[in-house]
Each structure stands twice: as C-alpha cells, then as structure tokens.
VOMIZA-943458 format. One record per residue (C-alpha): residue in one letter; x, y, z. Coordinates in steps of 0.05 Angstrom, whole numbers. Layout:
+-----+--------+--------+--------+
| res |     px |     py |     pz |
+-----+--------+--------+--------+
|   a |      X |      Y |      Z |
...
+-----+--------+--------+--------+
END
This chain:
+-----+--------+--------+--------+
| res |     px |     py |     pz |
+-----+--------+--------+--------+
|   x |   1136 |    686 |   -807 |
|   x |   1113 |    612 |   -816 |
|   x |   1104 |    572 |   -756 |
|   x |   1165 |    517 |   -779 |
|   x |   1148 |    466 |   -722 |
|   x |   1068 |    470 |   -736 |
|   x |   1079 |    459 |   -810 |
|   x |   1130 |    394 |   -792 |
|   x |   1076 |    369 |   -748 |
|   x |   1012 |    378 |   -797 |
|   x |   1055 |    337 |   -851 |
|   x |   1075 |    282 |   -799 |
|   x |    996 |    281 |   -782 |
|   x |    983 |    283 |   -848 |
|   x |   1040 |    224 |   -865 |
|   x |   1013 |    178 |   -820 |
|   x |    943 |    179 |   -836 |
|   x |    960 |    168 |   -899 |
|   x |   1005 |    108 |   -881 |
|   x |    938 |     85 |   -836 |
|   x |    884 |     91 |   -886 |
|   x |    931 |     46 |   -935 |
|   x |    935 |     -2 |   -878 |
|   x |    866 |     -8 |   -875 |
|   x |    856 |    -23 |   -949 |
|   x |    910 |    -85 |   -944 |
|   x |    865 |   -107 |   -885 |
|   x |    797 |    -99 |   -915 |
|   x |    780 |    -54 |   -857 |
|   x |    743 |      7 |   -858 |
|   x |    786 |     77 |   -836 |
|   x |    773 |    128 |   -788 |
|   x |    809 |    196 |   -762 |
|   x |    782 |    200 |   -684 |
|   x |    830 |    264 |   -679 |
|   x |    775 |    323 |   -668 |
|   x |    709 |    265 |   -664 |
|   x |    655 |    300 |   -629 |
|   x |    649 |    231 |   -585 |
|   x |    583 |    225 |   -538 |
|   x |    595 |    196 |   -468 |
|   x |    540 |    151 |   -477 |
|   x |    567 |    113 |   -539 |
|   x |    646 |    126 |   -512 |
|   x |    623 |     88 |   -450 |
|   x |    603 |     20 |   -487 |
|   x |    663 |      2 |   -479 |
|   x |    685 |     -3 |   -406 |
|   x |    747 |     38 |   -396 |
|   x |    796 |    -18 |   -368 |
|   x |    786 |    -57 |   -441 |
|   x |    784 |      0 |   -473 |
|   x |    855 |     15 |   -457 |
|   x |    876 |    -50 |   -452 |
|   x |    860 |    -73 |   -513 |
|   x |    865 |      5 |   -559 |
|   x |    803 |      7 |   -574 |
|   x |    747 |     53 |   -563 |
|   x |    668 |     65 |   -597 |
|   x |    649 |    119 |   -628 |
|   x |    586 |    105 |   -666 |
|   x |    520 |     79 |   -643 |
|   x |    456 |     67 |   -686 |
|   x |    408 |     24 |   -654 |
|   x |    441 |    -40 |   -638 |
|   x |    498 |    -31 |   -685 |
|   x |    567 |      0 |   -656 |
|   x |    625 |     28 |   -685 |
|   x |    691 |     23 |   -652 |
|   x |    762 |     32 |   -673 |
|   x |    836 |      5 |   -660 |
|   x |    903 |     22 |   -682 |
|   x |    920 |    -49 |   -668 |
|   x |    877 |   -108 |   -702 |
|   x |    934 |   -145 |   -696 |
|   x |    925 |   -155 |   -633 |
|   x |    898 |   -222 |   -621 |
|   x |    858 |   -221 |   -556 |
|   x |    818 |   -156 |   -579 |
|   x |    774 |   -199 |   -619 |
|   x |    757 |   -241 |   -569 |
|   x |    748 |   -184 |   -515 |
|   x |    703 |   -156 |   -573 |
|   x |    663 |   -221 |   -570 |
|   x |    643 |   -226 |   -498 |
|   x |    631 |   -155 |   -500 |
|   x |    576 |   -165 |   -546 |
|   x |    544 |   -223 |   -511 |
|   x |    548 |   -191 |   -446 |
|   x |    519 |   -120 |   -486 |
|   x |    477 |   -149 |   -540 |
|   x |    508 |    -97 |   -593 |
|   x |    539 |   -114 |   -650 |
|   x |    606 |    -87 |   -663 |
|   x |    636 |    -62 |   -730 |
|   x |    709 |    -56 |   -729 |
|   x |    758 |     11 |   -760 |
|   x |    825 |     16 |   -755 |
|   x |    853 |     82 |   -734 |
|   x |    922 |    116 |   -728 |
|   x |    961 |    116 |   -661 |
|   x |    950 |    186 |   -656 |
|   x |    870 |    180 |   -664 |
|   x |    874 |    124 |   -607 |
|   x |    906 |    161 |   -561 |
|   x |    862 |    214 |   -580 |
|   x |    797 |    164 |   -569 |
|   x |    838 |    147 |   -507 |
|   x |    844 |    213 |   -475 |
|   x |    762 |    230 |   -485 |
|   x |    753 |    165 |   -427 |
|   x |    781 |    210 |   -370 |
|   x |    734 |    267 |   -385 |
|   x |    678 |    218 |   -375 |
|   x |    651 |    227 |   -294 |
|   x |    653 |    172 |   -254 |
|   x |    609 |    117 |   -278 |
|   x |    535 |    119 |   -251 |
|   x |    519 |     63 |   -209 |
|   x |    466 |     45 |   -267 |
|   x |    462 |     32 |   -332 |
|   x |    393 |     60 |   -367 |
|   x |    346 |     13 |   -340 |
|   x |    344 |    -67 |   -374 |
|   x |    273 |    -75 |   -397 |
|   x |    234 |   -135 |   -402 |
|   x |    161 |   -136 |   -418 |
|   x |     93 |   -163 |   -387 |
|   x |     81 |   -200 |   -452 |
|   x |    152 |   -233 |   -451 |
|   x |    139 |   -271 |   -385 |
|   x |     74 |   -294 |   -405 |
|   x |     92 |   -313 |   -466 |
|   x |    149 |   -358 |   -438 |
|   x |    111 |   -374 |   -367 |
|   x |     46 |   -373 |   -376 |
|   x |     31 |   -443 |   -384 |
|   x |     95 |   -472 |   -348 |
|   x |     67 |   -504 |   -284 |
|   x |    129 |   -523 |   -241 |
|   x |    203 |   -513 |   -213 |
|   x |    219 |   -568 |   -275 |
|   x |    181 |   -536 |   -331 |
|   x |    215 |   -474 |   -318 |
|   x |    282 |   -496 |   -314 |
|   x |    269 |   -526 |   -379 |
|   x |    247 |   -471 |   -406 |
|   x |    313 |   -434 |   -388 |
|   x |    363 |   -488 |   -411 |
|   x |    318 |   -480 |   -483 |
|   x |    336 |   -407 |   -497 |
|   x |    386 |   -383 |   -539 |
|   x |    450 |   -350 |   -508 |
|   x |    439 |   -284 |   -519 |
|   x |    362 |   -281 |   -482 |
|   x |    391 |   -328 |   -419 |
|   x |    392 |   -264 |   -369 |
|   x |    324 |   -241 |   -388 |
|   x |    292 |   -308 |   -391 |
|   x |    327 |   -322 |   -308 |
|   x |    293 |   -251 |   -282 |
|   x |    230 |   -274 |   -331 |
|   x |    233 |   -341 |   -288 |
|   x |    250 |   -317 |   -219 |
|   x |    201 |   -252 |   -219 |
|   x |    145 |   -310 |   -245 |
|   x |    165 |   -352 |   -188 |
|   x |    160 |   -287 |   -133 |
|   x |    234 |   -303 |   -123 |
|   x |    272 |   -254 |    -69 |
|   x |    345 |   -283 |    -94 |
|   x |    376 |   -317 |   -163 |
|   x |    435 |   -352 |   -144 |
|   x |    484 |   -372 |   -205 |
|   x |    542 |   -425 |   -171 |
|   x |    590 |   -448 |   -224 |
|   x |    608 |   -529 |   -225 |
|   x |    654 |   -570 |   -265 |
|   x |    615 |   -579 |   -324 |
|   x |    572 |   -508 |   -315 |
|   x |    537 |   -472 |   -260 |
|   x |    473 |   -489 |   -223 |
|   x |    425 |   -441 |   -228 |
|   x |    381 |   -429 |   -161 |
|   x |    318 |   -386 |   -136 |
|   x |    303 |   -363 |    -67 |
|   x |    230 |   -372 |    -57 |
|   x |    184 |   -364 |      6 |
|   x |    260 |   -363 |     45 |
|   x |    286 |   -430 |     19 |
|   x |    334 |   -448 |    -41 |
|   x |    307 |   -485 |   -105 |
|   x |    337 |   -519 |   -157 |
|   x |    317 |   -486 |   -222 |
|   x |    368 |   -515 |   -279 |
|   x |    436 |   -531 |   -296 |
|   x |    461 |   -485 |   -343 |
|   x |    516 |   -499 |   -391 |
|   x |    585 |   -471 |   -390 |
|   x |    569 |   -423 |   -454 |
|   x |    507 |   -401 |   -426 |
|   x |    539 |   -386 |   -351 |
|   x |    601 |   -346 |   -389 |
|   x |    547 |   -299 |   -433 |
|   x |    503 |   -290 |   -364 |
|   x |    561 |   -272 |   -325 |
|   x |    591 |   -224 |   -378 |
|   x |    525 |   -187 |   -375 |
|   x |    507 |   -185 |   -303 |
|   x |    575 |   -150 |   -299 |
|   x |    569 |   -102 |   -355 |
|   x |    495 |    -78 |   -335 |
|   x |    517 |    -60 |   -256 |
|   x |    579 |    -34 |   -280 |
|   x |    634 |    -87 |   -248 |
|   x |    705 |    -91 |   -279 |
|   x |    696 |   -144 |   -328 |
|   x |    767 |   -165 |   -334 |
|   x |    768 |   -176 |   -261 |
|   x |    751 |   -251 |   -247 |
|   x |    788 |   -272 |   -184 |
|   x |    771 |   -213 |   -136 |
|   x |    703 |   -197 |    -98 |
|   x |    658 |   -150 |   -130 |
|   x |    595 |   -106 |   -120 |
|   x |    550 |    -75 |   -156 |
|   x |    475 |    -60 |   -173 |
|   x |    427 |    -40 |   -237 |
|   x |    348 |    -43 |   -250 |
|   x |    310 |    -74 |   -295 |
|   x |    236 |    -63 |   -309 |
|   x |    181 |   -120 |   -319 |
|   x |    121 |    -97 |   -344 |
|   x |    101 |    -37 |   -280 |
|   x |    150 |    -74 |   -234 |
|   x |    219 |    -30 |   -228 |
|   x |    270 |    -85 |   -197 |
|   x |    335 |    -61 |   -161 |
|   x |    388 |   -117 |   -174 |
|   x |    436 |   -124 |   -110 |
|   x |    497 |   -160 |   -147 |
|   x |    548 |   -196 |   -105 |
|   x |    602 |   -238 |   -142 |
|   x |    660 |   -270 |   -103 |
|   x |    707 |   -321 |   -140 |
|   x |    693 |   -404 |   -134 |
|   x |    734 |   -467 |   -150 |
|   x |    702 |   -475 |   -221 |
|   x |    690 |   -394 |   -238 |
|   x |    661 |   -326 |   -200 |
|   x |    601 |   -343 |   -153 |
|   x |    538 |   -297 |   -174 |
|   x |    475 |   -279 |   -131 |
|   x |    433 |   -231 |   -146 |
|   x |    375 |   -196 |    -98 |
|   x |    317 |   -169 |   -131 |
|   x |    291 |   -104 |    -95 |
|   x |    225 |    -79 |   -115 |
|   x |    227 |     -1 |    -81 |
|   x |    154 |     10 |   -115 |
|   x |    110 |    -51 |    -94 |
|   x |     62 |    -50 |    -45 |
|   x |     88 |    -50 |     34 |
|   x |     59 |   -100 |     81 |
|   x |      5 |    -72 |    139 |
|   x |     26 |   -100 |    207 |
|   x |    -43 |   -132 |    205 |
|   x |    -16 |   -171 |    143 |
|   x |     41 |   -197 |    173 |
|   x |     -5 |   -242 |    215 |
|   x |     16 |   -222 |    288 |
|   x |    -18 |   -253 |    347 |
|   x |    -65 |   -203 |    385 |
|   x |      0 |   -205 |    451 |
|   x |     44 |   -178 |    406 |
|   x |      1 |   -130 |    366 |
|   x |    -17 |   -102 |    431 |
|   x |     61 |    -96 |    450 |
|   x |     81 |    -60 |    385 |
|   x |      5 |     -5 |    392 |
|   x |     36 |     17 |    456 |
|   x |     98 |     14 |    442 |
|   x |     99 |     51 |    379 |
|   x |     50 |    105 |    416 |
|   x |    106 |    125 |    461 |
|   x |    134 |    193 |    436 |
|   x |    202 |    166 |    448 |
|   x |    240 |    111 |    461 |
|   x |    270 |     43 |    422 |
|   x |    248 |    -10 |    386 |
|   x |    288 |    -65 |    368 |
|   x |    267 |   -119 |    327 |
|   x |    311 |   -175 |    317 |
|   x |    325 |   -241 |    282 |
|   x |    365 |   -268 |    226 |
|   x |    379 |   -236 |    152 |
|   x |    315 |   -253 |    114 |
|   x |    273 |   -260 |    181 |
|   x |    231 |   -203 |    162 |
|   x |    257 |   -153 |    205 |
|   x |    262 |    -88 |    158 |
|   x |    182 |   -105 |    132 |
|   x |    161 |   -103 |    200 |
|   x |    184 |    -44 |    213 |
|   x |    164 |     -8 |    145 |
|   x |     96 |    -33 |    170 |
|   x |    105 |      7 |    240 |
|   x |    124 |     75 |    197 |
|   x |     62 |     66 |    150 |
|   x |     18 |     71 |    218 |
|   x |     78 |    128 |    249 |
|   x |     75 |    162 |    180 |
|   x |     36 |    229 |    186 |
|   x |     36 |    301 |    163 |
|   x |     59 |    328 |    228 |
|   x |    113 |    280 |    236 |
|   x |    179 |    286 |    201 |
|   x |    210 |    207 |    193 |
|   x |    286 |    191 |    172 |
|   x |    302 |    129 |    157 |
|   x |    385 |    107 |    145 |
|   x |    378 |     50 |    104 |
|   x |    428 |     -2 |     65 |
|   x |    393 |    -12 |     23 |
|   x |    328 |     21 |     11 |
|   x |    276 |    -32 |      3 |
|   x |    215 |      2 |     -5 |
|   x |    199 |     78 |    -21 |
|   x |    150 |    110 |     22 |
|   x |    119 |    172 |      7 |
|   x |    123 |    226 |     66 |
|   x |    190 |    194 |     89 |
|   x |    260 |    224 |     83 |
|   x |    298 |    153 |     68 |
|   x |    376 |    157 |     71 |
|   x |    420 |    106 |     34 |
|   x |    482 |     86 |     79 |
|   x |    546 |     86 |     34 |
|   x |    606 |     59 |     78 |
|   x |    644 |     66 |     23 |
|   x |    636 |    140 |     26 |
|   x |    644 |    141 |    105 |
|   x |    577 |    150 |    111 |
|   x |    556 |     90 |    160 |
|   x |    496 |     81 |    204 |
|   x |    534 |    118 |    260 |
|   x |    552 |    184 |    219 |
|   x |    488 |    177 |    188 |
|   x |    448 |    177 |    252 |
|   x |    490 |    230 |    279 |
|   x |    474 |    277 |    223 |
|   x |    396 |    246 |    213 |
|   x |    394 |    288 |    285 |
|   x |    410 |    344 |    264 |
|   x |    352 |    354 |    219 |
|   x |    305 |    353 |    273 |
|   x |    266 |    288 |    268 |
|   x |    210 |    257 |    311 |
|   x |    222 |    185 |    291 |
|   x |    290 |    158 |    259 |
|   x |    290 |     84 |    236 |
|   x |    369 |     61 |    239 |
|   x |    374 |     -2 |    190 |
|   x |    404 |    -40 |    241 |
|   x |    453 |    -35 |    302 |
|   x |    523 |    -70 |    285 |
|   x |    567 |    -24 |    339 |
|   x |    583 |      7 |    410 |
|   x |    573 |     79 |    385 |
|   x |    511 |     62 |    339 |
|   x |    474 |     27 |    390 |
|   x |    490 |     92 |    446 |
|   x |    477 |    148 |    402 |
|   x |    407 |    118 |    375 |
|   x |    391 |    105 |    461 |
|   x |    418 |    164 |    472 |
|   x |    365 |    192 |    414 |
|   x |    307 |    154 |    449 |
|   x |    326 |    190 |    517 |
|   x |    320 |    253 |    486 |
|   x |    251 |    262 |    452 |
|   x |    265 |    213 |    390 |
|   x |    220 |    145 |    363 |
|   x |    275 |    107 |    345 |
|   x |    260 |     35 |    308 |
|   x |    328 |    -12 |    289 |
|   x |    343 |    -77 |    280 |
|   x |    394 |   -127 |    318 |
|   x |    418 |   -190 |    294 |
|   x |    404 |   -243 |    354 |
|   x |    365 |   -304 |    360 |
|   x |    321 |   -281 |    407 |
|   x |    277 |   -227 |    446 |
|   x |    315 |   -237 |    509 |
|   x |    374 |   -244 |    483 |
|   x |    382 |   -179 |    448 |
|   x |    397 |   -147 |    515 |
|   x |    463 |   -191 |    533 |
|   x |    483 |   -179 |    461 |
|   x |    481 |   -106 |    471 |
|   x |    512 |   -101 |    535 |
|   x |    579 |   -147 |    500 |
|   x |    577 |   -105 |    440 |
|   x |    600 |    -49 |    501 |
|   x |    524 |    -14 |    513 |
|   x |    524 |     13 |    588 |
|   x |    473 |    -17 |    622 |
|   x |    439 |     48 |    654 |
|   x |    420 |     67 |    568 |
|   x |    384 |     10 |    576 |
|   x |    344 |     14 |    630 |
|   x |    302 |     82 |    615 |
|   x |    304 |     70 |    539 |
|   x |    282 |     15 |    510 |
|   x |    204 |      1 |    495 |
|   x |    197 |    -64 |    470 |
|   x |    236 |   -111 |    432 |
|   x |    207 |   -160 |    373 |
|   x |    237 |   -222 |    350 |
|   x |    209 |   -257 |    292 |
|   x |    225 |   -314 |    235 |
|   x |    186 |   -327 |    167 |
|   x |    152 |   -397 |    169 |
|   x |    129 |   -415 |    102 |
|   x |     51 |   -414 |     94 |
|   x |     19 |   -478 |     69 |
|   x |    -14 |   -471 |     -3 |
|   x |    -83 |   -455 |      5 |
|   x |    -99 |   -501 |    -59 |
|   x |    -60 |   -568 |    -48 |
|   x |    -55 |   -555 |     31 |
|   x |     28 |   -570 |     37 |
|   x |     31 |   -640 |     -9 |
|   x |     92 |   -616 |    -50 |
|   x |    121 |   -658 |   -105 |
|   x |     56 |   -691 |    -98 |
|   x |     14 |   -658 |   -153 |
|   x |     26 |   -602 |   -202 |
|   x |     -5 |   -542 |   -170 |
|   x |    -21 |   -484 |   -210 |
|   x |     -4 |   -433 |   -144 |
|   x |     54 |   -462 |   -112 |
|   x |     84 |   -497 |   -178 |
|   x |     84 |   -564 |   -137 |
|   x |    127 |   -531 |    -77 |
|   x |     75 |   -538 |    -32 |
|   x |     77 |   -475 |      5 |
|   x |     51 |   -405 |    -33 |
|   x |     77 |   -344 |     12 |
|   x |    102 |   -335 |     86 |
|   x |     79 |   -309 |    153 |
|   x |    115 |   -281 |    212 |
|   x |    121 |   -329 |    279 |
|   x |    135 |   -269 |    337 |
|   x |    154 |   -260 |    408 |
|   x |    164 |   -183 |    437 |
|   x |    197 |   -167 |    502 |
|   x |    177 |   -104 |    542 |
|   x |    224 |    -79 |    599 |
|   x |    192 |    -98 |    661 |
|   x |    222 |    -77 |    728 |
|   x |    240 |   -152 |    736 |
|   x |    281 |   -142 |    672 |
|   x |    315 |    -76 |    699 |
|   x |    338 |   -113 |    751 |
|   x |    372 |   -161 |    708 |
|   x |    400 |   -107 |    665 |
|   x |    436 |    -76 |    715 |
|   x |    471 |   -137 |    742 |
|   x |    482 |   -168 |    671 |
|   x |    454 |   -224 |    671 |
|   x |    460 |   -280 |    627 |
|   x |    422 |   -302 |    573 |
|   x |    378 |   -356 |    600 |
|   x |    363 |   -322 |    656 |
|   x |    326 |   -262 |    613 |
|   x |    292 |   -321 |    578 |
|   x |    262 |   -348 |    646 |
|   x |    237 |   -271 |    673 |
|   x |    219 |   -256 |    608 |
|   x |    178 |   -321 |    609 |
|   x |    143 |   -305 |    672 |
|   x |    125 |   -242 |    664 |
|   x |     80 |   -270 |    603 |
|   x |    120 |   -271 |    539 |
|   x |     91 |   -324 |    485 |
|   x |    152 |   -349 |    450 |
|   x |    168 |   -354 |    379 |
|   x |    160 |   -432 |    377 |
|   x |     89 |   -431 |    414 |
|   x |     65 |   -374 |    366 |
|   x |     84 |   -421 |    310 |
|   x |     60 |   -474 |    340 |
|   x |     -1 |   -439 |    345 |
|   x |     -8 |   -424 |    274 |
|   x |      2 |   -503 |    261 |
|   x |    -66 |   -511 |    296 |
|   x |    -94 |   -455 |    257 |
|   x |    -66 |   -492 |    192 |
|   x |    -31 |   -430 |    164 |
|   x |     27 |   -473 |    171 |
|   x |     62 |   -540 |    185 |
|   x |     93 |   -566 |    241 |
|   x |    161 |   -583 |    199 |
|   x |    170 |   -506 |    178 |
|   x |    163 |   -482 |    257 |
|   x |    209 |   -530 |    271 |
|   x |    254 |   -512 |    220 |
|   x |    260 |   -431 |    230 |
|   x |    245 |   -435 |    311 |
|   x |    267 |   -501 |    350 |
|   x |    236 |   -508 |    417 |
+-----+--------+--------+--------+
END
C-alpha cells in the first residue's frame, strides 16, 4: 500500500521548490536545490559558521577564486554587506543563489558535521619575488610606510608581513585612532612608526587577520586569540594573533614566529668569557636548575635553545614544555602547553617525567607547584633549564621563596642563574647616527641587530646562608657582588667600550 504521508511530503518538496525557483527568476538570481549536495568541508567552511547561520547562507561551490553560496533570504539586508567584508577579509569572490528554506536548513545542518576548526587555515603564501619587487629599492622606515599606504585594499595584509619580514620585524602592531589606525613594527626590541593607515584599509586588514587564524568575525568588543602561517619565499612564519577591543576599534598585534630559521650558538649571543664559564659548568652538571631570567623579549627562551643545541645528543633524550614553540630542533621532543586544554607547565612537567628524560626545559616558572616539582626534578637525576620573570640574578631567589618555594629546594638545587637584557647593536655601516643619513642596513635606524648584556649567579655557601634565613633582595645583590658577579650594567658597559653598543641603549634596558 502507498506510503500516504511520503507522497504528501514529496509534493510539498516538490511545491516549494517550485515556488523558489520562480522566486529566483523575479529576482534575477540564479536557483539551487542544496537538499542531497555532496558539500566538501573545505568549500562549506568559507563561510565561518556564526555568519553562516546568522545570516542563512552557506557556500557550496569553489573554482579557483570564485565561490558559490546560497540563501533563502536575499532580502535580508545585512547579508550583503556580511558578504562584502567576507570577501575582503577572504579575497574570493562570491556569486549569490537563492535556495528554499528546506535546502538552507539542509546547507545548515552539513556545518555541525564539520570537526572543530583547525587552528590554521592552509598556509597564506607570499613570494620572494613579491618583497623584492615592492622592497627592494625602499631604503627607510618612511619609504616603506609609503609604500604600504600606496597599495590597494585588497594586497594591505601581504604588503604589512612583505614590510615587517623586510624590516627583520619580531612584532606588527595595528592600534586603531580616530581617523584610522597606526600601523607599528617591533624591530631590534623597540617600536617604530611605519604608516598611518586609513579607516578602509584598517577594516579590510582586520577582517582578514581574523578570518586566516580563525577568530569569530562578528565578535568585535571581546578579547580574542588566535594563530595561522604564512610562507615568504623558504621562511614558514607562525602568526601569534592577539586582538583586544580599543576606544576607536579592536587593538591588533601580531608576533611573527619563525620555528625553521636558524637558532643562535651561545657563542653568538656575545657572552662575556665570566659568564660563559658559569653556564660550561653549569650545564655539565648531570642535574640540577637553571634559571635564566629577565623581562618578555629579554632573550631568555634563545639562550636557552642555545644551551640544548650544545646538551642535544644521541644519548640524551630532551623535553621541552613550551608556549609557544619558537624554534624546532631536531633530536628534541618539544611539547606545546595548551592551558586551555588543562594542560599547563605544571601537568605538563609532571607527565614530561614520566617519559624518562635526562634534561627537561620548562618555558618558564609562573607558580608554587611548578617551581617545586621542576627542583624537585633537579634533586632527582634531571637537567632542568626554565625561565623566571625578575629583574635580576639575585633577585630571582626572593621571588621564588614569595611565590611559596621552601627554602631547603633551594639550597641543594639550583646551579646557576642568568639574567640578561637585549641592548641594541650599533650599525656596523653608519656606526649609531640614526635619522642622520639613509643607510642601506639599518634603513636610517641606526642600530642593525642586538646583543645580550648578562650577569649569572652561582649558589655559593655565602648565598645558602642567605637562603635559608630569607633574606632580602639587596642583601643577595651585595654577597652576590662579593663573591665576583659582573653585573648586567658593567657587562654593557663593557660592550660600550668595545663599541658593539652605545651608552644610551645600556642605559636604557639596564640602569645602574
């Protein structure tokens, strides 16, 4: 006997597709039928899934830079604006269809059967030839700007990573202002003004930055966090995005990771012969802790990629818990720290132990129970290098006896402890006159490039003594003094006479 209800439901189907495709024709649209579309996650994706269902639409075609998508409601007057900004921030070019209700929520349904977005899109390239082309003749901070403010819309991202990886930049820094947003480089550790951009320009660049690392883009007055690559020329960059909203629109900066390039030798890093001697014996200690401290951006994770290259051997099996990885290093099991996930630097040391390690390199020390189980590790047959965030060599140990550290872990545990800042490094070709002549190598900066300034503190029994009676800061400073420490200041200063560097930049990174 007929099915009666399937029969009803096949003419309704078939009623309302009918009704849709004459629809279309009144609009001068094109039709489509999504109901049974073989869609591809890929192409499905395009769209982010908050617009799409927001807005009813969805894509379902993709040839080259050309997209299909269809809604069941072109009425609807903020989709084609959504569609716009979608296509600057994508660079596709979308072709709308209209679509019965029952296709969209069709279209609809496919988005939950797509797995959690990856934290990266396929990778953004930009060629060799495109920065030369642009760059290759542009010889300072002004020229370049210029050169950004003169491209089209659509090309602003790639000609800002074009600029900044020209430049050697470590951080692009996009700060919105009444009439647009200043855009900024970190270079050699300081800030530079690169170009004002206009509004236009700031809204396409912002779009994209948040479709490429995957960021809610109808989200504009909350925090977010994200990350993608892009490749230039045999460079693959990892893009740390943080965007927090500002008075005049969302604040944007961007760190550029390069997990491929070369990593710095210790003998690079320009180290006076004290403290080179310090870190040889301390790092020939089977166990023990190193801590190496300073400010973000001080150099303290290079330094201590430089002490695994010497560490890194056949017969030795390395961890490292890391957020985020900066460099990859062959022969080196390197663990990304996701707090998110619950996996922080003290779960991840705890099960880094498990898998029988002779050196573990903690990214740096933040609590109580990080800080004892990594001493704890160096008391029982472990190498373990980590970073602390203190101004100081001596005053690493007050820091980690407030953060709750018992003072008996200290005593037996500790092998040395390095504290270090980044003075710039005067250009070699104009010696330091910036602003004062167009220089090919530092672009009229003055300084091309930076070198550590370094004090290291072993644990002397005059130290023990002060560990165990917790005493105060200065009072570390003045044993740690006699017993022969050069400080970070007189190692800089030292460099000054050597004319690696200036007296201004010592000054600046290590007041006396």
């Amino acid at each position: 006997m007929p099915d009666l209800n399937k029969a009803l439901q096949i003419f309704s189907r078939e009623g309302e597709e009918k009704v849709t495709k004459t629809k279309a024709n009144n609009l001068n649209l094109p039709y489509v039928n999504l109901v049974g579309y073989a869609f591809t996650p890929d192409v499905l994706s395009i769209i982010p899934k908050e617009t799409a269902q927001e807005q009813k639409v969805v894509s379902f075609y993709k040839m080259n830079e050309q997209v299909k998508v269809a809604t069941s409601t072109p009425e609807n007057p903020v989709l084609i604006q959504k569609l716009k900004e979608l296509s600057s921030a994508t660079n596709f070019k979308f072709y709308l269809y209209l679509c019965s209700e029952t296709s969209m929520r069709y279209g609809l349904a496919q988005l939950e059967f797509i797995k959690a977005a990856p934290q990266t899109l396929s990778r953004h390239v930009i060629s060799d030839e495109y920065v030369k082309s642009n760059f290759g003749a542009a010889q300072d901070l002004k020229s370049i700007g210029r050169k950004i403010v003169d491209t089209e819309t659509s090309e602003v991202l790639d000609i800002v990573f074009a600029g900044a990886i020209h430049l050697d930049a470590s951080d692009i820094h996009i700060e919105p202002i009444e009439e647009g947003a200043r855009l900024r480089f970190r270079i050699d550790g300081m800030l530079q003004d690169i170009a004002n951009l206009p509004k236009e320009t700031f809204s396409a660049a912002i779009s994209r930055i948040k479709y490429l690392s995957k960021l809610k883009m109808n989200i504009a007055n909350e925090p977010q966090d994200g990350r993608f690559d892009i490749q230039i020329a045999s460079q693959n960059i990892d893009v740390r995005v943080s965007i927090i909203p500002g008075a005049y629109g969302e604040v944007t900066v961007m760190r550029l990771l390069n997990p491929s390039g070369a990593i710095i030798s210790l003998e690079q890093l320009g180290f006076n012969a004290r403290a080179m001697a310090d870190i040889e014996a301390a790092i020939k200690k089977p166990n023990g802790a190193i801590f190496n401290t300073g400010p973000t951006g001080s150099g303290k994770t290079t330094t201590l990629y430089g002490i695994l290259q010497k560490l890194n051997k056949p017969e030795v099996k390395i961890i490292t818990l890391e957020d985020p990885i900066e460099y990859r290093i062959e022969g080196i099991d390197q663990s990304q720290i996701n707090p998110d996930a619950g996996y922080d630097f003290a779960s991840g040391l705890k099960h880094a132990l498990r898998q029988d390690p002779d050196i573990v390199m903690v990214g740096e020390i933040r609590d109580k129970e990080t800080a004892e189980t990594a001493l704890q590790a160096s008391l029982t047959g472990h190498l373990v290098l980590t970073t602390l965030h203190t101004n100081s060599a001596p005053s690493s140990i007050p820091r980690l006896i407030d953060i709750g550290v018992r003072p008996f872990l200290l005593s037996g545990s500790i092998n040395l402890i390095i504290a270090q800042r980044l003075v710039r490094k005067a250009c070699p070709t104009c010696k330091g006159q910036a602003g004062n002549m167009t220089c090919p190598v530092c672009k009229g900066m003055g300084f091309k490039g930076r070198v550590a300034i370094i004090e290291t503190l072993k644990i002397t029994p005059k130290i023990d003594e002060l560990i165990a009676k917790k005493a105060t800061v200065s009072e570390f400073e003045k044993v740690a003094r006699e017993d022969g420490m050069i400080a970070m200041f007189e190692d800089g200063m030292e460099k000054v006479r050597q004319g690696i560097t200036t007296e201004e930049e010592v000054g600046r990174v290590a007041a006396a």
